[in-house]
VMD Tcl script that draws the C-alpha trace (Angstrom):
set ca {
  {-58.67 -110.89 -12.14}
  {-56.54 -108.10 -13.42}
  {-58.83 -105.36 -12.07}
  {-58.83 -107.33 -9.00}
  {-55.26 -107.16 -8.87}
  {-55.10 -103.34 -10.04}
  {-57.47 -102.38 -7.46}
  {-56.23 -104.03 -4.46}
  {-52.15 -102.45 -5.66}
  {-54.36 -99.05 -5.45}
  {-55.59 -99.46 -2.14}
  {-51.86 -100.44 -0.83}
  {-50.43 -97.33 -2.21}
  {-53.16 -94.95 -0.97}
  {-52.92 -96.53 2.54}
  {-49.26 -96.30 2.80}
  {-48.74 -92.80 1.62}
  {-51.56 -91.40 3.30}
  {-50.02 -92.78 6.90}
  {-46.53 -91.82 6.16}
  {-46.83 -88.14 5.97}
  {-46.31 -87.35 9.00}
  {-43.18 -89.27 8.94}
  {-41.36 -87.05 6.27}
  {-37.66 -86.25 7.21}
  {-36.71 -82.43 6.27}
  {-35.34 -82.87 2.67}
  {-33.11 -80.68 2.85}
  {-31.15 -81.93 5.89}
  {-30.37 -85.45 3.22}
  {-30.28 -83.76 -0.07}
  {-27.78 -81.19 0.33}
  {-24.72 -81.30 1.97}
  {-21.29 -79.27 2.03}
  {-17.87 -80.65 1.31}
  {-14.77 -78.18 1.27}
  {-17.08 -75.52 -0.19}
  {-18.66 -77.24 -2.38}
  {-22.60 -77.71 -2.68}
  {-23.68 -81.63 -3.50}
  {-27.43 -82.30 -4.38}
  {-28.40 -85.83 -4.22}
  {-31.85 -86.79 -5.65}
  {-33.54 -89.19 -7.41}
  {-37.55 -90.69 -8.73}
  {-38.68 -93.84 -8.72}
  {-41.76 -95.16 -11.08}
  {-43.27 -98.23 -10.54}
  {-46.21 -99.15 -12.88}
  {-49.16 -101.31 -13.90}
  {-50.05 -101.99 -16.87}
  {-53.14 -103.64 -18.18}
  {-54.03 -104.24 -22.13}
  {-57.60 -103.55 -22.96}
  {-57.64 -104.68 -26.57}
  {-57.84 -108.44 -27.16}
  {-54.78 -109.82 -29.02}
  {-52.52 -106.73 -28.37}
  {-49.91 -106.67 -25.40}
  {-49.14 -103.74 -22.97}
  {-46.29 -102.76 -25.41}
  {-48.86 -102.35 -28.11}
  {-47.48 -105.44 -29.97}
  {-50.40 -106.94 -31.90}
  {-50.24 -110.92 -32.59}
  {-52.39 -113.40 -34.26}
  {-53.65 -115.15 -31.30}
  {-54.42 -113.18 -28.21}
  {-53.53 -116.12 -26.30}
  {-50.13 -115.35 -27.20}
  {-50.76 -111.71 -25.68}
  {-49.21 -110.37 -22.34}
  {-52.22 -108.30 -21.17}
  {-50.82 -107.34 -17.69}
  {-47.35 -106.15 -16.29}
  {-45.91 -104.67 -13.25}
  {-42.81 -102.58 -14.25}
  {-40.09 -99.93 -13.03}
  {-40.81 -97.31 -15.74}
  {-37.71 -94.79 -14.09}
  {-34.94 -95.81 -11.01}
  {-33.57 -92.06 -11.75}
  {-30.64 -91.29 -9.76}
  {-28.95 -87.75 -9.67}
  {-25.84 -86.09 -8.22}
  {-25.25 -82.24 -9.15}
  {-22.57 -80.02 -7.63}
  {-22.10 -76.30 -7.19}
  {-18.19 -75.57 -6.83}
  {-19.04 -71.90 -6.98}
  {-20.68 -69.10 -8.09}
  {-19.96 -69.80 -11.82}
  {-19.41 -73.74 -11.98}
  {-21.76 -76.93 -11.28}
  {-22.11 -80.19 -12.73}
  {-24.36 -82.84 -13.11}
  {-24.90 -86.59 -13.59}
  {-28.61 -88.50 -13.82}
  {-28.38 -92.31 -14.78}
  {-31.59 -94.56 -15.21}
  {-31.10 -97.96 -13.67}
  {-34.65 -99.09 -14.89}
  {-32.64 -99.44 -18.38}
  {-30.67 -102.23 -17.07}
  {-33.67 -104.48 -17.62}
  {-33.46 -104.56 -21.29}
  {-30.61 -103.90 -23.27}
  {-28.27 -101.13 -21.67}
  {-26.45 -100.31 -24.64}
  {-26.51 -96.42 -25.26}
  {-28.65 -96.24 -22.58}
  {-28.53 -95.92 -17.98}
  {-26.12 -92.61 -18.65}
  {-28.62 -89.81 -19.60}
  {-27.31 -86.43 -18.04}
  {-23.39 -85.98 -17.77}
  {-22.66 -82.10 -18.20}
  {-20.60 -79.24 -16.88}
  {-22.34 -75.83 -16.62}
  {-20.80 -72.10 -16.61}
  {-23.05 -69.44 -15.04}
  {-21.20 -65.69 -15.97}
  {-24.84 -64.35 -15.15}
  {-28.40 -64.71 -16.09}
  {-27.75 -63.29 -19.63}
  {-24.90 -66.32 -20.28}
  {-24.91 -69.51 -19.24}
  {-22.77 -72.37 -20.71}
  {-23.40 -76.06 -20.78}
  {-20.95 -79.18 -22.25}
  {-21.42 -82.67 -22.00}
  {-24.75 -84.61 -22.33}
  {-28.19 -83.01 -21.89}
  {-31.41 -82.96 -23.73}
  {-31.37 -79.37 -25.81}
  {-33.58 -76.47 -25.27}
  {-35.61 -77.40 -28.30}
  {-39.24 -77.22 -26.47}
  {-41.62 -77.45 -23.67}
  {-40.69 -81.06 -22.70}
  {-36.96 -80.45 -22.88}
  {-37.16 -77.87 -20.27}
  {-39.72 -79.93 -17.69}
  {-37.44 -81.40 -15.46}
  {-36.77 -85.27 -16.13}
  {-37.86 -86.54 -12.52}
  {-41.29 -84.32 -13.58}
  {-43.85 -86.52 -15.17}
  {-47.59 -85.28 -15.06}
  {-48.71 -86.85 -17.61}
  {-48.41 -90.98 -18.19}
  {-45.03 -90.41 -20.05}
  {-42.96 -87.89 -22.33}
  {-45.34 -87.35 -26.24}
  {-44.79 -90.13 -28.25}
  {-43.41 -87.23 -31.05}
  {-40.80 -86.29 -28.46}
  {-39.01 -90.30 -28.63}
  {-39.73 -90.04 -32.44}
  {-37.90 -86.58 -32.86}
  {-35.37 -88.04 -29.91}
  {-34.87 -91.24 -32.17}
  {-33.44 -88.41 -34.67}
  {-31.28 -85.88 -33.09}
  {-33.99 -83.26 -32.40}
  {-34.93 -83.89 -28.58}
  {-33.75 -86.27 -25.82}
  {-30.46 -86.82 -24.53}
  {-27.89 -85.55 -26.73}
  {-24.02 -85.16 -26.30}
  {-23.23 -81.60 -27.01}
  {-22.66 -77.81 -25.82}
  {-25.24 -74.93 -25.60}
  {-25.21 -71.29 -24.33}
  {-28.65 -70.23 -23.29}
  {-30.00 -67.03 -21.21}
  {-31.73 -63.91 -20.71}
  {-32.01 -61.03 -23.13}
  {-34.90 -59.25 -20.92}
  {-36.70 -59.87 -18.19}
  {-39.50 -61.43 -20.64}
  {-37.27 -62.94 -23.33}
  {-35.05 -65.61 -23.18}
  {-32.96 -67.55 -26.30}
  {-31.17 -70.66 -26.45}
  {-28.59 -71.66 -29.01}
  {-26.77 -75.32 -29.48}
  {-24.83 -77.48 -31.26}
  {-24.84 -81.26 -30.68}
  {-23.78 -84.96 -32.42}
  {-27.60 -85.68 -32.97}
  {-26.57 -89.50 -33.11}
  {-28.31 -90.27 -29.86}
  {-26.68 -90.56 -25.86}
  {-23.55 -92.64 -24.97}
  {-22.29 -92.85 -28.55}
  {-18.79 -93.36 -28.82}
  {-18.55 -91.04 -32.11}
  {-20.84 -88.74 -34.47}
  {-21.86 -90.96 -37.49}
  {-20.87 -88.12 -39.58}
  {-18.77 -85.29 -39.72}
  {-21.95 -82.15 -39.53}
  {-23.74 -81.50 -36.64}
  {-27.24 -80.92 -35.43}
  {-27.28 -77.13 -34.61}
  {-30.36 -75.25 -33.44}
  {-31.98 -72.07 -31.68}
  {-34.81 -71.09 -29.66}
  {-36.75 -68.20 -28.81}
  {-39.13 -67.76 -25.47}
  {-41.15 -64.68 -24.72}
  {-43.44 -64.36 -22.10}
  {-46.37 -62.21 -24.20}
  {-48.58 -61.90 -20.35}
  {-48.33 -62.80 -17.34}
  {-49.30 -66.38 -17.47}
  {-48.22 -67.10 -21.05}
  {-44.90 -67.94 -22.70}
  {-44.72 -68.27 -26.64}
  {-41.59 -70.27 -27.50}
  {-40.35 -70.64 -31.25}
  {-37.57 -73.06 -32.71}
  {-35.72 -73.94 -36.05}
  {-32.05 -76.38 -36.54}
  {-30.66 -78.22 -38.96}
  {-28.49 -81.58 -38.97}
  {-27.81 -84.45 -40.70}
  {-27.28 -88.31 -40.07}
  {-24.58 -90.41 -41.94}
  {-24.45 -87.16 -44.47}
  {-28.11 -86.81 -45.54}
  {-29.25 -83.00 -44.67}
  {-32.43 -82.22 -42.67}
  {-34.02 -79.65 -40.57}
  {-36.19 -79.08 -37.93}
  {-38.95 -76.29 -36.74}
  {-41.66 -75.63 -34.24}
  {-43.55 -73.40 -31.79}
  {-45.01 -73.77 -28.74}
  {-47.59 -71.97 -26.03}
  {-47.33 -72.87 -22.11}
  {-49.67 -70.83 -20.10}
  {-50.99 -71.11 -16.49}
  {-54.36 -69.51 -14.76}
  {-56.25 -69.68 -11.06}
  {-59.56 -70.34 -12.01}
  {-60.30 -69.24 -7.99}
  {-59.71 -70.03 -4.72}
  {-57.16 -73.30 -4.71}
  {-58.59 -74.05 -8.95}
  {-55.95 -74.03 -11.27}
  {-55.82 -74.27 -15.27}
  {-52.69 -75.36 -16.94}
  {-52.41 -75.54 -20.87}
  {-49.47 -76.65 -23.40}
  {-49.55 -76.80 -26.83}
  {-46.82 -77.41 -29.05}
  {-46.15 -78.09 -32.56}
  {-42.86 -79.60 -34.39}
  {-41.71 -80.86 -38.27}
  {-38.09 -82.45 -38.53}
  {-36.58 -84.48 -41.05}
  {-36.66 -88.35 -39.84}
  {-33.26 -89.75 -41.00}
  {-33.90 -92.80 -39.30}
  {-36.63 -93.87 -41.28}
  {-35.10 -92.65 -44.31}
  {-31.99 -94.84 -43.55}
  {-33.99 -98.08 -43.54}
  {-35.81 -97.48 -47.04}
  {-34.00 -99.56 -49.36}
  {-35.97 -97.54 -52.23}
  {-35.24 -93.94 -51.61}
  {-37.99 -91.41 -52.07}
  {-37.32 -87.66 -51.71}
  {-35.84 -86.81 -47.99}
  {-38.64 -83.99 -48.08}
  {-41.25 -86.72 -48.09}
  {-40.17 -88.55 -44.51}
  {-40.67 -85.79 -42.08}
  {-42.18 -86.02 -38.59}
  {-44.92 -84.13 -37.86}
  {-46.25 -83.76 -34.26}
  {-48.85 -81.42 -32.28}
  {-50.03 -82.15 -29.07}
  {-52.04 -80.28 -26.84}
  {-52.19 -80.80 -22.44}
  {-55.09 -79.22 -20.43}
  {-54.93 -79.97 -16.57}
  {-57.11 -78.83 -14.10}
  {-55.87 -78.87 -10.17}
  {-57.52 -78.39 -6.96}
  {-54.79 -77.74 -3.94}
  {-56.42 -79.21 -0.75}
  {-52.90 -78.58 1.29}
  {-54.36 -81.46 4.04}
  {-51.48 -83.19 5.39}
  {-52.28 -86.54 3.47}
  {-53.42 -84.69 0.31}
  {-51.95 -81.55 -1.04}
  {-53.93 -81.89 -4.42}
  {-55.89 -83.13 -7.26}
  {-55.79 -82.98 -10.89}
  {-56.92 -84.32 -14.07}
  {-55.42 -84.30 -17.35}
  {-56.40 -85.19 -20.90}
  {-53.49 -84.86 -23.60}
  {-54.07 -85.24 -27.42}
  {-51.36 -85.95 -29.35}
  {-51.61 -86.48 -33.63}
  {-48.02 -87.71 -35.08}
  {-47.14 -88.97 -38.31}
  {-43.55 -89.89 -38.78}
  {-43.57 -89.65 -42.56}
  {-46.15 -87.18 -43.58}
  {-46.43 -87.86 -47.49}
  {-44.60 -90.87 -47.97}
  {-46.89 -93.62 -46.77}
  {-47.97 -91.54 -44.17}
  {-50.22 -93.48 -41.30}
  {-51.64 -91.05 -38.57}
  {-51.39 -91.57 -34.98}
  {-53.79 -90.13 -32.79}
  {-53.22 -90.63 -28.71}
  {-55.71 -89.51 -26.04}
  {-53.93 -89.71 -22.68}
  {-56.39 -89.10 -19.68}
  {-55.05 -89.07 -16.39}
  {-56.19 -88.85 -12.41}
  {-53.85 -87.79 -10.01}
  {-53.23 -87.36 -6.09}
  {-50.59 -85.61 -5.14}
  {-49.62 -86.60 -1.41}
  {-46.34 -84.72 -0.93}
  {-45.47 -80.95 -2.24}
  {-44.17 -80.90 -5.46}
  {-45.07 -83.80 -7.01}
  {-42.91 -85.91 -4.20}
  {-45.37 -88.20 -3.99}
  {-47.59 -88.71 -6.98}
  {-50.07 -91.75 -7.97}
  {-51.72 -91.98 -11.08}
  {-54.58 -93.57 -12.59}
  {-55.73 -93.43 -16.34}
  {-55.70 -94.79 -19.90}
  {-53.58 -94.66 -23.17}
  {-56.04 -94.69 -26.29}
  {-53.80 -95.02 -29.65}
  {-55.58 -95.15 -32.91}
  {-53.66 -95.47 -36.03}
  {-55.37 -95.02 -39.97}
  {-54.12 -97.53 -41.06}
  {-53.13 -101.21 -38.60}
  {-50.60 -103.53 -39.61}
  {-51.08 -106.60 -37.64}
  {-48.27 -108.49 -35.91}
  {-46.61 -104.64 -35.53}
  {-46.65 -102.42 -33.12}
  {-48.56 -100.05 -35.24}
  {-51.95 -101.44 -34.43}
  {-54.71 -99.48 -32.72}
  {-54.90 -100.31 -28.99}
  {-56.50 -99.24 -25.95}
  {-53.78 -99.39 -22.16}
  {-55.02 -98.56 -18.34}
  {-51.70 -97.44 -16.41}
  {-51.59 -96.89 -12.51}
  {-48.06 -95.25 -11.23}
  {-46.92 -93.86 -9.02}
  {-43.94 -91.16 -8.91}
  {-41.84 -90.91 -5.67}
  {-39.27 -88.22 -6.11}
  {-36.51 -87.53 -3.30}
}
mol new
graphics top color blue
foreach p $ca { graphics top sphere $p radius 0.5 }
foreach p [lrange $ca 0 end-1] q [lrange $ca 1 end] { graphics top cylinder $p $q radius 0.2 }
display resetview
């Protein structure tokens, strides 16, 4: 029944898209528009999903129960509602503002708000930014939020986000060009999580970041901060590799690798039994190959097929239990740029070590979505 169902949602989607293309309106006659001199960019995504559960007794959400009777093994979901304004008053100033509406179906609180910033451009070697935005801390802070190509975000980038390192934080950074090859970034935030009315504490998270780009198609990127939550110290480091090759005519390779270690206060905070801080640190690599082939047809523009490892372990000596996540993914891309994207593929967890009636329970999840970006 559910691959019935899954099957027949495919077909709808692939029918539709493929006869609207030739209905497009010129983007760029709806998304930008000019008031008293000012430039206003209006855009937005939308992600609807399906979800089915391919491991007896565990949900979609990876919740494992006694019974798999009790088990909800199949779900149709808004993953993203994205909605974003950004203004250019001139030259030197812009602003911007993305909320999530798909948050509204669980509990809102500290969530919907993600980007709320101002931005100062004196050129490319300064730029300024104040407000709330995810820092410049790695690959997946930089990829634009309405830009999935894989299923989701790493599961180490929510874990590290959970602790002030990644994700939406409320904060200022300077970042910009020393050379034509070498860029930093440099920022200080609350590292408390978005839409909090106060720090928890009086230090901050502070942090910088290195990228060079070592060839033509290869940027190394290295990273290092420190922080604390409700006064306990910790820091954070990494390094990462995004590179980009055509394999030939219309064949293209794409591979990103990345590696981070930060102190996970959040965990620590829940230990009633305190071990050494040094002991609960998050430890993530992950590693995306994706190989595309551009038709440019009017219905299709291209193909592609990814495959992303991730290993995390979110206290790495202190009961430490390994996850490992294989992430393949099919995708048909129907408009330019990712407008229109559907996607087809499986989530594979395995942990060391399961604890049943957890989350943290080995499970196997088939996803179809499909990205519309305006």
């Amino acid at each position: 029944m559910n691959k019935s169902i899954l099957l027949l949602a495919i077909l709808l989607v692939l029918s539709f898209l493929t006869s609207a293309q030739e209905k497009q309106p010129n983007k760029d006659s709806i998304k930008n528009k000019v008031v008293s001199g000012k430039t206003i960019t209006i855009s937005g995504v939308l992600q609807p999903r399906y979800t089915v559960s391919l491991t007896p007794g565990v949900d979609v959400n990876g919740a494992h129960f006694d019974s798999a009777a009790k088990a909800i093994n199949n779900n149709f979901s808004l993953r993203r509602v994205r909605f974003q304004v950004k203004a250019q008053l001139n030259e030197h100033f812009e602003a911007g503002i993305l909320v999530n509406f798909a948050e509204f179906a669980g509990n809102p609180t500290g969530k919907v708000l993600e980007n709320a910033f101002v931005k100062y451009n004196m050129n490319r070697h300064f730029h300024l930014m104040a407000g709330q935005f995810r820092p410049f801390i790695g690959i997946e802070d930089v990829i634009p939020a309405d830009l999935i190509r894989s299923v989701d975000f790493t599961n180490g980038y929510y874990s590290l986000g959970k602790n002030g390192w990644q994700s939406f934080q409320a904060g200022v950074a300077v970042f910009g060009d020393i050379s034509k090859k070498l860029r930093y970034y440099a920022g200080v935030h609350n590292g408390n999580s978005r839409n909090q009315a106060t720090d928890n504490d009086n230090r901050k998270h502070v942090y910088g970041r290195l990228e060079a780009d070592i060839a033509k198609n290869i940027t190394l990127g290295a990273n290092a901060g420190y922080g604390s939550f409700k006064n306990t110290k910790g820091d954070m480091y990494g390094a990462d590799v995004k590179s980009s090759f055509k394999l030939g005519n219309n064949w293209h390779f794409d591979l990103d690798m990345a590696y981070k270690n930060g102190t996970n206060f959040s965990y620590f905070d829940t230990l009633k039994v305190k071990p050494a801080l040094k002991d609960i640190r998050i430890s993530n690599f992950y590693a995306i190959p994706i190989i595309r082939h551009d038709f440019n047809l009017s219905g299709l523009k291209s193909i592609e097929f990814s495959n992303r490892y991730e290993y995390l372990t979110e206290s790495n000596h202190y009961n430490p239990n390994p996850r490992q996540t294989f992430t393949p993914m099919l995708g048909f891309e129907f408009v330019e740029k990712y407008s229109a994207f559907f996607q087809i593929g499986a989530v594979i967890d395995a942990y060391k070590n399961n604890i049943p009636k957890t989350t943290t329970y080995s499970h196997n999840t088939m996803v179809a979505q499909l990205q519309l970006r305006f």
